[in-house]
Structure formats: C-alpha cells, structure tokens
N, C-alpha and C positions, 0 to 999 in steps of 0.2 A: 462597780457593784460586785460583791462577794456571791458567787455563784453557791446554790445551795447543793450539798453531799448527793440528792438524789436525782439532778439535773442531767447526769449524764449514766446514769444505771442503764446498760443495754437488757433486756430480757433474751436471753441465751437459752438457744434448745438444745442441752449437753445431753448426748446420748453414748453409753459405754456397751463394747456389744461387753459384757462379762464371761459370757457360753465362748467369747474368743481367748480371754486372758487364761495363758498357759498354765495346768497345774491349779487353776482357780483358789490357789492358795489365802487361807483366812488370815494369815499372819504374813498378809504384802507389804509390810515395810520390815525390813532383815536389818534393819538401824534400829528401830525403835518398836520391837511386838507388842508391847505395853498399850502405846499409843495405835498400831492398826485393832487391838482387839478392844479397845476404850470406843473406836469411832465404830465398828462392827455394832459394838451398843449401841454406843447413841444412836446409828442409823436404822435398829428395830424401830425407836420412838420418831424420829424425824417426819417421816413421811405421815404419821397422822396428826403431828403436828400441826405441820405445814398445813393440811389440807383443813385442821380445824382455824388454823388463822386465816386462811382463803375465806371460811364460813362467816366467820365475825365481822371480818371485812368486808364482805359483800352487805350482809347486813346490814352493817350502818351507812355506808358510802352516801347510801341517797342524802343522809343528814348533813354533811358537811357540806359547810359555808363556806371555808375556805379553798379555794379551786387549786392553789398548789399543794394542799396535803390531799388533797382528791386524786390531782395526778400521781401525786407519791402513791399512793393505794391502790391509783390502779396497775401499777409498776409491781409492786411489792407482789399483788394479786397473779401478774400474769410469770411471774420471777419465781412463786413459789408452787405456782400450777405446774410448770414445765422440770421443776430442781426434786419434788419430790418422785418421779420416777424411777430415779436412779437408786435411790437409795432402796424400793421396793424391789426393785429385779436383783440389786445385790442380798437385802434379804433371802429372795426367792434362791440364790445362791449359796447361802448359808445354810438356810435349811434342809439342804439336800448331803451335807456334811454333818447337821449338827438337827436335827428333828426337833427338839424340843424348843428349838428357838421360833415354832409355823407357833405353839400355845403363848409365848411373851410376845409374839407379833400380834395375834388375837386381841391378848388386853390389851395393849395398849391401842390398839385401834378403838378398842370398845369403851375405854379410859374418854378419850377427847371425843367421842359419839357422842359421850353420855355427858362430857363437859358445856357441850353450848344447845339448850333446845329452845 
C-alpha cells in the first residue's frame, strides 16, 4: 500500500535564538543576496499567512468526513502554528535595521485579518 506524503510529516518546534547570529546581517547568504533579501520579504508576509491558514483550517475541520485529510489538517495546523514564529522574531530583526519594514509588517497582518471573518 502506497503510503500518503503526509503520513510521516513530524510537527517541528524550530527555534533560532537570531539576538545570537553574529552581525545579525540582513543579506545571510554571501552566495546569493538576491535570494536572502527575496525570503526577508517573503517572511514580512509568511507568518500572517500561516496563522490566517491555522484560522480557515480550524474553521472547517469539524466538517470533514474524511478522517485522513482531518489528520493532515491537524498536522498542517500544528506545523504552521509552531513555523510561523521564526519568521516574526526575524522580522522583529529587521526592523531594528530597516524601520519601515514594523508599517509592511502591519499590513500585511491587517491584509489576511481582514481576509477570512
């Protein structure tokens, strides 16, 4: 029997101290700056992402029939509770370099608030 993709997903509590990484440099990968300041963006938007897909998901949960996309959900649910932290305290990081990045972090929190009521 063909095992399904999310049969083995562990829910991981990754914690990065950031106040440790030397230099707290915004442009961490010295290969490719392009790509560390591409994911510095994307990671303003991530974490309220994440926490607006937590919301929808909880939402419906009770509705589904299916009991293995229920367990997938609640994996996805506990996987994306514990992933967006990180991306917030490195925000929290950035904005002590770059200020105007606490008002792009604002909307887009206020962005997917205002997405699922």
């Amino acid at each position: 029997m063909a095992s399904h993709p999310m049969d083995e997903i562990p829910v991981r509590q990754l914690r990065f101290e950031f106040g440790a990484i030397e230099g707290r440099n915004p442009v961490w990968s010295h290969s490719n700056p392009d790509f560390a300041m591409f994911i510095n963006a994307l990671g303003v938007h991530v974490p309220h992402f994440e926490r607006f897909l937590v919301r929808v998901m909880r939402a419906y949960r009770d509705g589904l029939l299916d009991r293995q996309l229920l367990d997938d959900v609640q994996v996805i649910i506990g996987q994306e509770s514990h992933h967006a932290i990180n991306f917030i305290n490195w925000t929290q990081e950035l904005v002590t370099k770059y200020s105007e990045i606490a008002d792009l972090d604002h909307e887009a929190g206020r962005f997917f608030d205002n997405s699922f009521r």
